[in-house]
C-alpha positions as CSV (number, residue, x, y, z in Angstrom):
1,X,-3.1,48.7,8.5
2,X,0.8,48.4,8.5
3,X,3.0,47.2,5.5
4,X,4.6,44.8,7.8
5,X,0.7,43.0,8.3
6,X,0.1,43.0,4.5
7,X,2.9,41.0,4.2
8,X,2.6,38.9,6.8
9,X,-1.0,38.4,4.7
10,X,0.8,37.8,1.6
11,X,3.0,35.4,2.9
12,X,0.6,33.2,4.6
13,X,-1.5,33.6,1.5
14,X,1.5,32.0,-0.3
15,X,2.1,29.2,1.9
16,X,-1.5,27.9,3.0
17,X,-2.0,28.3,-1.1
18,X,0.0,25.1,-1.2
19,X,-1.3,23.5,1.1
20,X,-3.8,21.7,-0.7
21,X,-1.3,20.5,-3.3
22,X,1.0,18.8,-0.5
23,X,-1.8,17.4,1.1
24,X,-3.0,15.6,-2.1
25,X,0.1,14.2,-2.5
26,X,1.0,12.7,0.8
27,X,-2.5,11.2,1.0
28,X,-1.2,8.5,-1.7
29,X,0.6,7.0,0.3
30,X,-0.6,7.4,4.1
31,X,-3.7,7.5,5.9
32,X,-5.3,11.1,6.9
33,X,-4.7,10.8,10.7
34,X,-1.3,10.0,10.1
35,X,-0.5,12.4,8.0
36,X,-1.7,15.2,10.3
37,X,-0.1,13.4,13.5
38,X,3.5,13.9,11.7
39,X,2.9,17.4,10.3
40,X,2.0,18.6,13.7
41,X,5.0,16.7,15.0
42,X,7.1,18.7,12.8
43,X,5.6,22.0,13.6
44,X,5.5,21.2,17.1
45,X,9.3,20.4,17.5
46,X,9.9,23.2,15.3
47,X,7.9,25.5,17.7
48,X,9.5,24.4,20.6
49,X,12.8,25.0,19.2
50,X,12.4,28.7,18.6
51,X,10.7,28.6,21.7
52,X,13.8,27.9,23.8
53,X,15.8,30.1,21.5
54,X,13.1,33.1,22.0
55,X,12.7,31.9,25.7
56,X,9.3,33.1,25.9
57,X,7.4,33.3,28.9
58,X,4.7,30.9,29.2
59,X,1.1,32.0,30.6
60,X,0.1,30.5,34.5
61,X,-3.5,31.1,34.4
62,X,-6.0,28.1,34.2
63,X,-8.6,30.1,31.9
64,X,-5.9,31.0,28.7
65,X,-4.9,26.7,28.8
66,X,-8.1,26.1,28.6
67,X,-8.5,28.2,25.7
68,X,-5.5,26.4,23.6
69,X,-7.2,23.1,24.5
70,X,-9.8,24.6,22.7
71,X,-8.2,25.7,20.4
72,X,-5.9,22.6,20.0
73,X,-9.2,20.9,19.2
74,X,-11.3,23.2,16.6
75,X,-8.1,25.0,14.9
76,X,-6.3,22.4,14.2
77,X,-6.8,18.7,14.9
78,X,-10.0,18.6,14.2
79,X,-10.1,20.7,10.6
80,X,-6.6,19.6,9.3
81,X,-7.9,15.6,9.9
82,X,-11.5,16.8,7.4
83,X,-9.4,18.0,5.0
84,X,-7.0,15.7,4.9
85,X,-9.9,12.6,4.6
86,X,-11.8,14.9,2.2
87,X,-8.8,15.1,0.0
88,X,-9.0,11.3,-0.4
89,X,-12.1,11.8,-1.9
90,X,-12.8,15.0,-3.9
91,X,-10.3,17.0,-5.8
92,X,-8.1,19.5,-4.3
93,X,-9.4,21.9,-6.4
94,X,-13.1,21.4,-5.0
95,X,-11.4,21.2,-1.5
96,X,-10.3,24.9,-1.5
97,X,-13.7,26.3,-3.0
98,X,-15.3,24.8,0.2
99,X,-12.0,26.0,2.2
100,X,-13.4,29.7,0.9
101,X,-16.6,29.5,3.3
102,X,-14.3,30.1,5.8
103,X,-14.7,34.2,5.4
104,X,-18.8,33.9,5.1
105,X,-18.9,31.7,8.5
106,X,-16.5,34.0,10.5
107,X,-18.5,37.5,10.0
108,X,-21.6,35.3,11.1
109,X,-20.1,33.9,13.9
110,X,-18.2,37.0,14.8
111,X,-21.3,39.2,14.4
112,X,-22.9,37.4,17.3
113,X,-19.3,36.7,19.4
114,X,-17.2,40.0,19.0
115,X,-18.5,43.5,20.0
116,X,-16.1,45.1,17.4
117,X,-17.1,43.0,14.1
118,X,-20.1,43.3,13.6
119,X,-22.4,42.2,10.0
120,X,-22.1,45.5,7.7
121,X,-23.3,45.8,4.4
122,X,-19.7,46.5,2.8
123,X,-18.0,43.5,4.5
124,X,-20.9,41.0,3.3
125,X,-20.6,42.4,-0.3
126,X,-17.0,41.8,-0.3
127,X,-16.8,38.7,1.0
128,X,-19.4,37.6,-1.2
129,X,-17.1,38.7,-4.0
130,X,-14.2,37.3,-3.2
131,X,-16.0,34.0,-2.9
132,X,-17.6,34.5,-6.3
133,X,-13.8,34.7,-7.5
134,X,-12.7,31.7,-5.8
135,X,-15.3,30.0,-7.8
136,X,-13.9,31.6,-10.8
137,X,-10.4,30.5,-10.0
138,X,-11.3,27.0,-9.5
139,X,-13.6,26.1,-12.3
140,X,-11.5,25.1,-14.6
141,X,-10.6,22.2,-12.6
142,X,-14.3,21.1,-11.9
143,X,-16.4,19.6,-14.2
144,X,-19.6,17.9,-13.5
145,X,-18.7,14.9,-12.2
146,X,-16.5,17.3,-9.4
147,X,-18.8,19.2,-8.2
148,X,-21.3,15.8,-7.9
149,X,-18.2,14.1,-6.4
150,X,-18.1,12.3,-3.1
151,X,-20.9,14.2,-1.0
152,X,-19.2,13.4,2.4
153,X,-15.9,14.4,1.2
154,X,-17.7,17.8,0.2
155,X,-19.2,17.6,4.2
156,X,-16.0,17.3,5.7
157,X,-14.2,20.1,4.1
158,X,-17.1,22.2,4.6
159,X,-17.3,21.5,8.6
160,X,-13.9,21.7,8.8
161,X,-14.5,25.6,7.4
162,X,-16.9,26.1,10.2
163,X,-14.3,24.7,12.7
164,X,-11.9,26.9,11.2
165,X,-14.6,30.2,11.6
166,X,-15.3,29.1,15.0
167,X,-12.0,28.8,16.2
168,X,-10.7,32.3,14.4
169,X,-13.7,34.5,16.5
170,X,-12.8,32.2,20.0
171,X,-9.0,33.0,19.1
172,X,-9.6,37.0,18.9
173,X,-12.5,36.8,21.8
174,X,-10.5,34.9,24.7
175,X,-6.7,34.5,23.4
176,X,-5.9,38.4,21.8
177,X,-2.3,39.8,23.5
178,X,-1.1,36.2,24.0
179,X,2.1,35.4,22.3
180,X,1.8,34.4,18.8
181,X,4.6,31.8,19.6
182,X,3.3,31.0,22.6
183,X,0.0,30.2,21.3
184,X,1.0,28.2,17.9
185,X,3.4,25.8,19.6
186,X,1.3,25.4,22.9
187,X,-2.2,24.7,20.6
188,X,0.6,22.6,18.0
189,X,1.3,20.2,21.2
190,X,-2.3,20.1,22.3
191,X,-3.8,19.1,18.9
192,X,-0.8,16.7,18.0
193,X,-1.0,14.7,21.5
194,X,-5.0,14.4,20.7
195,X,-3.9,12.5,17.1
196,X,-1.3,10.4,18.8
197,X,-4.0,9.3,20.7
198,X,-6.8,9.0,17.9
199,X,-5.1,7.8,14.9
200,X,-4.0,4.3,16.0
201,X,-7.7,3.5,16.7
202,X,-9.0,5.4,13.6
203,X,-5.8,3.7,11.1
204,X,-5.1,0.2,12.3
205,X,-3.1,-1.1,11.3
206,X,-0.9,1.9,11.0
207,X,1.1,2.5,7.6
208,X,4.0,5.3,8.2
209,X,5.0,6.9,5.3
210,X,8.3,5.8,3.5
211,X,8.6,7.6,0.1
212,X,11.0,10.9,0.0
213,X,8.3,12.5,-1.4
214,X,5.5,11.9,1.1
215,X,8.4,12.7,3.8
216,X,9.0,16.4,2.2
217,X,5.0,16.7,1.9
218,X,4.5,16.3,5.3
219,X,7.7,18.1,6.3
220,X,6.4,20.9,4.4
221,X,3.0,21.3,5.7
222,X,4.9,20.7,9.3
223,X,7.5,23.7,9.3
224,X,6.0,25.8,6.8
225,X,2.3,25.1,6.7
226,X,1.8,24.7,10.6
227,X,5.1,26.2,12.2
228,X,5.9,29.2,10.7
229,X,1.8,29.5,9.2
230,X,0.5,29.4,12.7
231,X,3.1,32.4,13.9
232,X,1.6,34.4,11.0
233,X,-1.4,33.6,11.3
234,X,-1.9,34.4,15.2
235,X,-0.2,37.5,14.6
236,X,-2.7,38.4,11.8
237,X,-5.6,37.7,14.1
238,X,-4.3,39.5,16.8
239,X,-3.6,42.3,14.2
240,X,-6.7,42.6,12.2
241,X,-9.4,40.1,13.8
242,X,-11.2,37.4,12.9
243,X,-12.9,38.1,9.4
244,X,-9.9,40.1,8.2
245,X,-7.7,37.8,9.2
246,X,-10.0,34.7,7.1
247,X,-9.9,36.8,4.0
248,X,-6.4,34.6,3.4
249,X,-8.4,31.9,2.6
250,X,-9.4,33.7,-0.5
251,X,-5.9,33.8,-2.0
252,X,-5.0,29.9,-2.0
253,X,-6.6,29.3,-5.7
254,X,-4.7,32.4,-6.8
255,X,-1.6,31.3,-5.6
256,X,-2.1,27.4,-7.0
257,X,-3.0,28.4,-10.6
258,X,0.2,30.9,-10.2
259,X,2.3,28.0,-9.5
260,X,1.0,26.1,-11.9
261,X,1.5,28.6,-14.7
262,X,5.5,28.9,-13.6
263,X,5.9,25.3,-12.4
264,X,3.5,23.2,-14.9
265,X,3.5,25.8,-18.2
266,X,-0.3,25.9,-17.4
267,X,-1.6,29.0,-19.5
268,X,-3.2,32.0,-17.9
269,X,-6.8,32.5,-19.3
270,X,-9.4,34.5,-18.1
271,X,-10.5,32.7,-15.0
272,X,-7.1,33.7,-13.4
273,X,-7.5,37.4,-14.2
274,X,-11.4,37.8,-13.4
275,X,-10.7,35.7,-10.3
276,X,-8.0,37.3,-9.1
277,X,-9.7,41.0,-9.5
278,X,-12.6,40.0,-7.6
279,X,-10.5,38.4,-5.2
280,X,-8.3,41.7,-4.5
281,X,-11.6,43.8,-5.0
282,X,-12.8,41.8,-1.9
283,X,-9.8,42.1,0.5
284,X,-10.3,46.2,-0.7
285,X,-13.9,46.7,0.3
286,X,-14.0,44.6,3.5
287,X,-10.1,46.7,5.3
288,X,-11.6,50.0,3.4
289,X,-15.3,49.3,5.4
290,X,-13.5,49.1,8.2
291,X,-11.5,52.4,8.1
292,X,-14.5,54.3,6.4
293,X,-16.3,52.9,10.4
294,X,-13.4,54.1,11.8
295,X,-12.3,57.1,10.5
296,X,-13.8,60.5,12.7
297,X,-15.8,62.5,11.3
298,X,-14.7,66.1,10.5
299,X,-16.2,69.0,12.1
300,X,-17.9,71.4,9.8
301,X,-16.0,74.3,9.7
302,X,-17.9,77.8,11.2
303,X,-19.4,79.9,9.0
304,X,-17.7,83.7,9.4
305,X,-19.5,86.1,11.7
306,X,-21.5,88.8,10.0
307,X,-20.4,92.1,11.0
């Protein structure tokens, strides 16, 4: 558990947090598929450009390709295109309590995928927790008519959680020592040729986006929320596995009602302190379960022989 990993945490924490923010705002104008086709354009060509500044050795084997298709597919092109259409229809706020599940469908999946995480007591209590402050966090910003919102919006957010879980355990099963760069612009390139492919059948005609403001949405989800995200975020798997790793999806409502109370003058009540505990308590008890597992146990020390 280095410093240099906790802030890799805290910073993809920050970024992803406004994700959900950017995401509502570029889908006024464009169409879901689209606007995931040009943030992975943006990440990809900013991949590949600290690609050939890094000049990174790129894998030959048939088996580790086949894994970023995967990859390609459930990580990203798949749950960033659910998101994006549930956005259109529930509030953003909704959107990143259901992004929460993320954590309680990766220790499941990775219970029965990964010899190394297993289901303990401790991690399901904090990740039970930290879900209970997510809720916290967020319910402010849903009244009744939210959480009775559009029920397939709710659906798609949700399965794109499960994508998310499934492609986390396959990612620290199959893809662990690969380059963090290697792997975020190669799966970047997979997933965006897939939408060049899907979205003019699934948006036609096609509307591409025109306003500044849609542009530096989607430019910022691109380079920040998909380039430099997906090098962090690898890294972090790679690091601290799957569920560890997921706990970051407990952080985005912290980091939105943060912004808000700098950015908007929103006032800090006690949703935002209650939340944010249990949200930290969480993060403590599932790394602390882990080194209580790890740590070897001490020898008793020998009594004195009796003369």
């Amino acid at each position: 558990m280095k410093l240099k990993e906790w802030g890799i945490f805290g910073l993809l924490g920050l970024i992803w947090g406004t994700s959900f923010l950017w995401i509502k705002i570029a889908v006024q104008e464009v169409g879901p598929f689209m606007l995931v086709t040009f943030r992975l354009l943006f990440a990809a060509l900013g991949l590949i450009a600290i690609m050939l500044i890094r000049r990174q050795v790129m894998p030959r084997d048939r088996k580790t390709w086949l894994a970023f298709l995967f990859m390609g597919f459930f990580n990203t092109a798949l749950p960033f295109t659910l998101i994006s259409w549930g956005e259109v229809k529930i509030a953003s706020s909704l959107a990143s309590i259901l992004n929460g599940t993320v954590p309680l469908f990766t220790i499941v999946i990775a219970h029965f995928w990964l010899h190394d995480e297993k289901i303990t007591l401790g991690r399901l209590a904090g990740l039970i927790v930290g879900f209970g402050g997510v809720v916290i966090l967020v319910s402010r910003d849903i009244g009744p008519e939210g959480l009775s919102g559009d029920v397939l919006g709710q659906l798609a957010v949700l399965v794109a959680s499960i994508s998310y879980a499934t492609a986390i355990t396959f990612s620290r099963k199959y893809l662990r020592g690969v380059n963090p760069l290697v792997q975020a612009m190669v799966v970047a390139i997979f997933a965006d040729s897939m939408m060049w492919i899907v979205t003019p059948i699934a948006e036609n005609p096609l509307h591409f986006p025109a306003l500044p403001g849609t542009w530096f949405a989607i430019a910022w989800l691109g380079l920040l929320g998909t380039c430099l995200a997906y090098l962090l975020f690898f890294t972090l798997i790679n690091a601290w596995g799957a569920t560890r790793a997921s706990l970051v999806t407990y952080i985005f409502p912290v980091i939105g009602l943060m912004l808000g109370i700098i950015f908007l003058q929103e006032q800090a009540d006690w949703r935002l302190w209650a939340g944010s505990a249990l949200v930290v308590v969480s993060v403590l008890i599932v790394n602390f379960d882990k080194i209580f597992r790890s740590a070897p146990a001490v020898a008793p020390t020998p009594a004195p022989a009796s003369k």
